[in-house]
N, C-alpha and C positions, 0 to 999 in steps of 0.2 A: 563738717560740711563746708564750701565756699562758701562765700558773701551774697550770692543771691536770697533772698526773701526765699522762705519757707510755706509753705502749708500743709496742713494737717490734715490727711486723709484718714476717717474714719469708716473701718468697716464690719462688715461681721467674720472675717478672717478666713472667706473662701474666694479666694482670687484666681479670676480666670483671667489672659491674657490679652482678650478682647475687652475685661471692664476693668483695665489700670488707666489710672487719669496720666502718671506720671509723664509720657511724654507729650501729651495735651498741655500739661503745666509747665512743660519744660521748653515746649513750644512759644509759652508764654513767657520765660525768663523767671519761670519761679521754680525753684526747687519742692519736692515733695517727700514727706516723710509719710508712709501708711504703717497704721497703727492697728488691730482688732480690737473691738469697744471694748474690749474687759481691762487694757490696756489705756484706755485713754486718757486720762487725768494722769498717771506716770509721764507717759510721754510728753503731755504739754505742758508738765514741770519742766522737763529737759529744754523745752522748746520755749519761754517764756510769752514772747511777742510775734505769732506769727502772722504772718499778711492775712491768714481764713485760716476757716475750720471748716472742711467739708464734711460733712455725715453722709456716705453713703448707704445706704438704703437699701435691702434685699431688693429687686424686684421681685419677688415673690414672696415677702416677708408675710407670716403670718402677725396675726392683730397682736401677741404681746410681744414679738420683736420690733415690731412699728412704734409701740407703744415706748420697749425703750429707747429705743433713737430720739424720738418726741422728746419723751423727760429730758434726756441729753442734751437734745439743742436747749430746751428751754432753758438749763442751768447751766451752759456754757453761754449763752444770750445776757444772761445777769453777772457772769463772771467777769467776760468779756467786753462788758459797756463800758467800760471808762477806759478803755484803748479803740475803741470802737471797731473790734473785729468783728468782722461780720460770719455767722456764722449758717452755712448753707445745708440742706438739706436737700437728698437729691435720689432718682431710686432707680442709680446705674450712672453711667458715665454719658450716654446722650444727653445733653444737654445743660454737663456738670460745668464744662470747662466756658461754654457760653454766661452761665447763671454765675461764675465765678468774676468773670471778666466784666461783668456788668456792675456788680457790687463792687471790684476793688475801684473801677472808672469811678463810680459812682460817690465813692470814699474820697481819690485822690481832688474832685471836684472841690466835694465839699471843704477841703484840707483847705486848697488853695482860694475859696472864700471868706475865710477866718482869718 
């Protein structure tokens, strides 16, 4: 892939054309890799340091697929603290590329305070 910053789109591996982030994120100057959660810890081997980690989120996810997206963030949350990737949870694409954009702003802030 080019030189653009990555992020890592987590899903449950039914993608519909209307809930791909990609050209939202692309919109933004970041490239995007989507992954299906059975997959995900392979792929963000491959990807070491990416700008986010989005978990997207059934909209209609029944309670133990919520349940694992949750454990998911959590232990990407711990993984990813000492790079300070933030990592998002989100349940569809309304609102993803918003909540993304806010945390990385939110990130390069605090960078340029240190």
């Amino acid at each position: 892939m080019n030189g653009m910053q990555k992020v890592l789109v987590v899903d449950n591996g039914e993608r519909a054309p209307d809930s791909a982030l990609s050209a939202e994120l692309a919109g933004m100057g970041y490239a995007s890799v989507t992954t299906p959660f059975e997959a995900a810890d392979d792929v963000l081997a491959l990807i070491p340091s990416p700008a986010a980690v989005v978990l997207q989120m059934p909209l209609h996810a029944n309670g133990s697929e919520r349940r694992r997206f949750l454990e998911l963030a959590t232990r990407l949350r711990k993984t990813l603290a000492a790079s300070r990737t933030p990592v998002i949870v989100t349940g569809g694409v309304s609102g993803a590329a918003t909540m993304l954009q806010h945390e990385l702003t939110t990130r390069a802030v605090a960078a340029a305070e240190l």
